[in-house]
FIBAVEX-45674 format. One record per residue (C-alpha): x, y, z. Coordinates in pm, whole numbers, plus 50000, padded with zeros to 5 digits. Example, Ala and Ser with C-alpha at 12.3 -4.5 7.8 and 13.67 -1.06 7.14 Angstrom:
BEGIN
512304955050780513674989450714
//
This chain:
BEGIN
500005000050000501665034649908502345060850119499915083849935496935059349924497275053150331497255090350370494075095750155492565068950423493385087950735492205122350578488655100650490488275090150841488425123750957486715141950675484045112850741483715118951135483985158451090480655155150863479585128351050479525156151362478145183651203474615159651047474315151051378474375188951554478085193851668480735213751474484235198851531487635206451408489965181451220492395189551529490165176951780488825145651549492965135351462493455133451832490615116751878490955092051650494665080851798493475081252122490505054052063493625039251889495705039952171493235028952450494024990052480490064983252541489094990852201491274959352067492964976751783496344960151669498764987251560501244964151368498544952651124496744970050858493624980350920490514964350760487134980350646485864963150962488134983051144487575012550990483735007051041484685003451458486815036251428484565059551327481925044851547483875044451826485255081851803481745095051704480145078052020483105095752219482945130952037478715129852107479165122052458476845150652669478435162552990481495144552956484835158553184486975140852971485885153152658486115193252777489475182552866490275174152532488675201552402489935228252616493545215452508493055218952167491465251752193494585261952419496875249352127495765266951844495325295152011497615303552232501715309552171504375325252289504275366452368506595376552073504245357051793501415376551965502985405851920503685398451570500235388851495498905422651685501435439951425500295419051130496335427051218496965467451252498965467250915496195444550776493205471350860495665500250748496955486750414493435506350181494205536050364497855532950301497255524749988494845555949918497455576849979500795559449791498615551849487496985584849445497515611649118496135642749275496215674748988493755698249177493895717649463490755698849628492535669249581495685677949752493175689750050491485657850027495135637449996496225656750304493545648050502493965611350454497365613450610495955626150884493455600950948496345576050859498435587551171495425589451380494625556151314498195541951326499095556951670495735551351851495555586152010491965597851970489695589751677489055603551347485305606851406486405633151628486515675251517489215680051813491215655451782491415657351381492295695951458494965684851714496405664451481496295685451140498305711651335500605691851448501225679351078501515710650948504295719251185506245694251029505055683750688503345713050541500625711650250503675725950037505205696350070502765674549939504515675849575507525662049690506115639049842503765626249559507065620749308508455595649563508535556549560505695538249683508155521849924509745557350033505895566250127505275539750344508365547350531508225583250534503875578250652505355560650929507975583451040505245614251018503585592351231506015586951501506825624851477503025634151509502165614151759504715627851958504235660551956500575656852055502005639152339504325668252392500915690352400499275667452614501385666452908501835704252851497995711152908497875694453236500205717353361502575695253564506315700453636506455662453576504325639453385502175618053538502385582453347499215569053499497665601253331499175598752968498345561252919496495540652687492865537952830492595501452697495795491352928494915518453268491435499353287492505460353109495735455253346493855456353751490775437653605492505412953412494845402053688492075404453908490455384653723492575356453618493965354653992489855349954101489335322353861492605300553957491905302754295488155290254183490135261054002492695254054292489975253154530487985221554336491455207354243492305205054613488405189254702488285165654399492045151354536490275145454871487645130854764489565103454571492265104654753489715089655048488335069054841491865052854678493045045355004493625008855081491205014755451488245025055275485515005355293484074989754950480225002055048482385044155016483745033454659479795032954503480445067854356481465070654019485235068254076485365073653696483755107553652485765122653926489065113453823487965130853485486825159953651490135161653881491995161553536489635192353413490535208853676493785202953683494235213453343491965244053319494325257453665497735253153441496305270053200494985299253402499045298653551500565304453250498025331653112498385349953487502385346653465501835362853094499505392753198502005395753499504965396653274502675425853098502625443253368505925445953427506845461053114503855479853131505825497953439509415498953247507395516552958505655542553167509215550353393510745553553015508295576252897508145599953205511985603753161511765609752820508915633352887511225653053135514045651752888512105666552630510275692952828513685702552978514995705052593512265731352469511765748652776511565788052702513135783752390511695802652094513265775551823514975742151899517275726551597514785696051454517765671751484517685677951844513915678351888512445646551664514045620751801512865630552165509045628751967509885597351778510955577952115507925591352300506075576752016507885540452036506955539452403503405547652315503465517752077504485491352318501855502252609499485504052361500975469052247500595455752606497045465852627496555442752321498475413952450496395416052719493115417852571493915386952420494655367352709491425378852836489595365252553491575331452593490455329852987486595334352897487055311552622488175283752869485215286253109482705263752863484945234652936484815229153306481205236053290480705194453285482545189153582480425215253820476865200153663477665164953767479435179854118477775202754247479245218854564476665202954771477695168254614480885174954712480835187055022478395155255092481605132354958484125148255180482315146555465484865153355750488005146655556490235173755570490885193555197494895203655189496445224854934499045218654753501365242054978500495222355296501165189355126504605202755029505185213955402504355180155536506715162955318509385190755328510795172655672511505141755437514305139855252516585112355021520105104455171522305098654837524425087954977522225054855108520815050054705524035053854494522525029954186520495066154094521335101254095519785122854299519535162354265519265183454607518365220754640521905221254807523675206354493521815221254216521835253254065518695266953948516715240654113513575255854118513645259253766514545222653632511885203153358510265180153624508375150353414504605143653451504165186053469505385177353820503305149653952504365120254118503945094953891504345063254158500825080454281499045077653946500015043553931499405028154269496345052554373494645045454030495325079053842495165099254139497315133954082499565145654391502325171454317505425161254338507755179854684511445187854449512995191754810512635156654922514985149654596514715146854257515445111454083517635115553747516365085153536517905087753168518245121553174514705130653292513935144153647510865125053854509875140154167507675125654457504615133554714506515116254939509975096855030508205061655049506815070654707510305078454575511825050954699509755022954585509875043854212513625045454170513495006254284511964998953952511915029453728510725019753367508224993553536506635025953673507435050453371505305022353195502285017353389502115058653370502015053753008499265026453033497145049053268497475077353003496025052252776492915051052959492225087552971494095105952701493875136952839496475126853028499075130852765498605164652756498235174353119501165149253218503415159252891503385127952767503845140852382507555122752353506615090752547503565087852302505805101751992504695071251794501435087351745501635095851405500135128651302497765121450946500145138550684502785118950835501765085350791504065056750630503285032250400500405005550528497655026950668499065021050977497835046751270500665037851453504335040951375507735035251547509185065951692512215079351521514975071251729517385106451752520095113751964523085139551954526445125551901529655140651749533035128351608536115143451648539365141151371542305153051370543605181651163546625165351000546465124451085550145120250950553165138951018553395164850782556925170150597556835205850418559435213450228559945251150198562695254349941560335230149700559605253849410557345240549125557105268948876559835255948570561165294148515561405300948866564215273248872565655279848596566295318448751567905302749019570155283148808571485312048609572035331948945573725301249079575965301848770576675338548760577995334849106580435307249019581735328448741582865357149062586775360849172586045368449508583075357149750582285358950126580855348750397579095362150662578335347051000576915352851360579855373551458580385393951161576475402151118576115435651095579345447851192581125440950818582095478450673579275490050420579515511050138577485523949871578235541949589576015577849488576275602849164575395634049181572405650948998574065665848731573095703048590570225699648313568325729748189565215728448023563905747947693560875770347711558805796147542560505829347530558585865747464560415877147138559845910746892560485925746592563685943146460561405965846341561626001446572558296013946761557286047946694556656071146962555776106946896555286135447115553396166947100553446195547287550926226847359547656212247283546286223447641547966258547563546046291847441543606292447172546416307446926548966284047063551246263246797551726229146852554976217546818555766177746753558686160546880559866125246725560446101047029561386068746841564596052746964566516033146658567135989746641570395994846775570036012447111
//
């Protein structure tokens, strides 16, 4: 079977399932139906045999199977698995949201852009009209009032003018489309910060006030946000803590059989949805706390550079542009990234609310009443006071020396290490039937193959690092049972064989062997033999025969000499000089005639009216 024809297959399945869903009421995603479809695969109940092709039967079973799991109504497990696909595609790291933030705001400005590099404006109304698009370009770019309003429009068309007059407009129009993009965006930066500039100068402060001058979006988005996200983990943390109670009362080898009639099932899944919806919630409140942190380096930046630039034009009547712009343009930059953290923010908002549909499940089936009713008088400890009780524990190395063991003491960076199973003990999922306890690093850490396990407790580790892969195993068979586990337990390169659809070899297979990788080097040396380098070895034919004639000429000498170590430079030198000798050069000489140059003189014209004039001959012969 080709490569191609088992990849059609897979694509059919889930093309098949995806319609399947949507006849039947429920709109999927191929994302959610792939990971579906290897996880019925994976489960060892469903009796599929990865190392043989499947049939039609099995195909048949398949799509059954995954479309019975996909319609299941207020199912933990299958929020879970929604919530972590939703959390996949939509969340990434803070520079690609950035980018994408960037990408959108270039996106909605491109016609408008475009308006303005594209135009051929001949009349005067058009220039007016032309001019006025830039304006509402740089209004719309820098986020400082809107264009729908008379004041701000004003504010902003003076501001313009102060720097790129109407008159300017022709020279502006005979540029590249590329130069006009750039040069939009620097009259942007400019503009905007001079407004600023006029902003801070209305208020009538000595110093700015930050908390005044920024973005609305991120002043009101940054308290509530926090707030916000920081209410809704503690929400989570508090049913985390009460569903590991509950089971982890009814897991315990003392309780009694008639306890265990509750669906031990459904509340592991809705521990699990818990547990994954308050990781989640961590990582978005570490992000919007991050956020506000630079939101607080921005606003120190741009007071300073306020006070800079106020100090700069301060009863001055002109102040050299060099001087002046850049103070706008960085005022401007620092606008841009609050106004950039307000955004980033915004969107982890969205991603928060987006989240809450999925542990909905979990609260109809356990309600806090239910709850409350399971616990009884069992005592609900968080995940700090479990960590305190199991702090006064701790692994002697020194008594285990067939493992290696990492100690706050010993490590650097310890708090920081990648713990496996997202920091769970994993000898607790196996031998308390999936139950999830976080793992205390301070009792020790176990290095197993260069990954780090870490334990509720030092029985736990003990009886772990006994028998290691038996236990790394049965982890991997639990996470077979309820493949949400993968994700929450980062089981992605334990379950690597999973092939994704456009990936599949040859055999419809759904299951492949891993690609075995590992880093390894070789090292060779530079010159394996002795090297024997002849410097005197001269290949060029007329270079040797030069030296032969030299080597002759000198045989053909009278005398010769040698000179040694003693007599180096200390032998008597001479050298031999001439003289310049006297040369004289020929040039152009002024020459005249032999002819004689008449010069006459005459004398009493200024004399009385009845003077006589009397002329006297002046001209000097050849000869003289």
């Amino acid at each position: 079977m080709s490569r191609g024809h088992a990849e059609s297959l897979i694509k059919n399945i889930i093309g098949d399932i995806v319609r399947e869903c949507a006849v039947r009421g429920h709109a999927v995603s191929e994302t959610l139906v792939a990971f579906m479809v290897k996880a019925v695969v994976l489960d060892p109940r469903n009796g599929f045999n990865v190392d043989r092709i499947l049939t039609k039967q099995d195909v048949q079973k398949l799509e059954e199977l995954c479309l019975d799991k996909l319609m299941e109504k207020c199912s933990p497990s299958l929020d879970t698995i929604k919530m972590q696909v939703y959390f996949d595609l939509n969340y990434t790291s803070r520079r690609e949201f950035l980018e994408d933030v960037h990408q959108v705001m270039e996106s909605k400005l491109s016609s408008v852009s475009r308006e303005i590099t594209d135009s051929r404006v001949k009349t005067r109304e058009e220039l007016e009209a032309l001019y006025r698009k830039v304006v509402t370009y740089i209004l719309l770019r820098s986020g400082v009032g809107s264009p729908a309003d008379v004041n701000t429009v004003n504010e902003a068309t003076a501001a313009l003018q102060s720097v790129f007059p109407h008159t300017e407009l022709g020279a502006f129009m005979v540029l590249l489309k590329r130069d006009k993009e750039l040069q939009l965006k620097e009259l942007t930066m400019t503009v905007t910060g001079i407004r600023l500039f006029n902003k801070a100068g209305k208020k009538g402060e000595q110093e700015t006030d930050p908390d005044k001058l920024m973005p609305a979006a991120l002043t009101e988005a940054l308290p509530a946000i926090s707030t916000s996200l920081e209410n809704e983990l503690k929400a989570s943390q508090s049913l985390a803590w009460r569903y590991t109670a509950v089971l982890e009362k009814l897991t315990h080898p003392d309780c009694r059989s008639a306890e265990r009639d509750v669906p031990m099932v459904l509340l592991k899944q809705a521990l699990y949805n818990v547990r994954q919806h308050e990781g989640f919630l961590r990582m978005l409140l570490a992000d919007a706390c991050l956020c506000g942190k630079h939101a607080e380096l921005l606003q120190a930046e741009f007071s300073s550079n306020m006070k800079l630039l106020k100090e700069t034009v301060k009863s001055k009547a002109a102040v050299p542009t060099a001087t002046v712009f850049p103070l706008f343009k960085a005022l401007s930059k620092l606008w841009s990234g609050l106004q950039d953290e307000a955004e980033l923010l915004n969107i982890l908002n969205n991603i928060s609310i987006n989240l809450q549909p999925f542990i909905a499940s979990q609260a109809k089936i356990f309600s806090e009443a239910h709850l409350d009713g399971l616990l009884e008088s069992s005592e609900v400890k968080t995940d700090e006071q479990r960590m305190i009780e199991s702090s006064g524990e701790r692994i002697d190395p020194g008594e285990m020396k067939s493992h290696d063991w990492l100690l706050p003491e010993t490590t650097a960076s310890f708090n920081e290490l990648p713990l496996q199973y997202n920091g769970v003990c994993g000898y607790t999922v196996v031998t308390r039937d999936g139950l999830l306890l976080p793992g205390n690093p301070h009792i020790g850490v176990l290095k197993h193959k260069e990954k780090l396990y870490v334990f509720s407790s030092k029985d736990a580790a003990v009886k772990f690092s006994s028998s290691p892969e038996e236990f790394i195993e049965e982890v991997a068979e639990k996470a077979k049972l309820s493949p949400e586990l993968i994700q929450l337990l980062k089981l992605h390169q334990q379950f690597s064989c999973v092939s994704p659809y456009p990936e599949m070899q040859p055999g419809e297979s759904l299951l492949v062997k891993p690609i075995t990788k590992c880093e390894s080097g070789t090292q060779t040396d530079i010159h394996p033999l002795e090297t024997n380098m002849d410097k005197l070895y001269e290949w060029n034919e007329w270079e040797l025969r030069r030296k032969a004639i030299k080597l002759a000429d000198l045989l053909s000498k009278v005398t010769h000499s040698t000179q040694t170590d003693l007599s180096h430079m200390r032998r008597e030198n001479m050298t031999q000089t001439w003289l310049p000798k006297n040369a004289v050069c020929q040039s152009k000489r002024d020459g005249e005639s032999s002819m004689p140059k008449p010069q006459t003189y005459l004398t009493g014209l200024r004399g009385q009216r009845d003077g006589h004039v009397v002329k006297t001959n002046l001209t000097r012969p050849v000869d003289d």
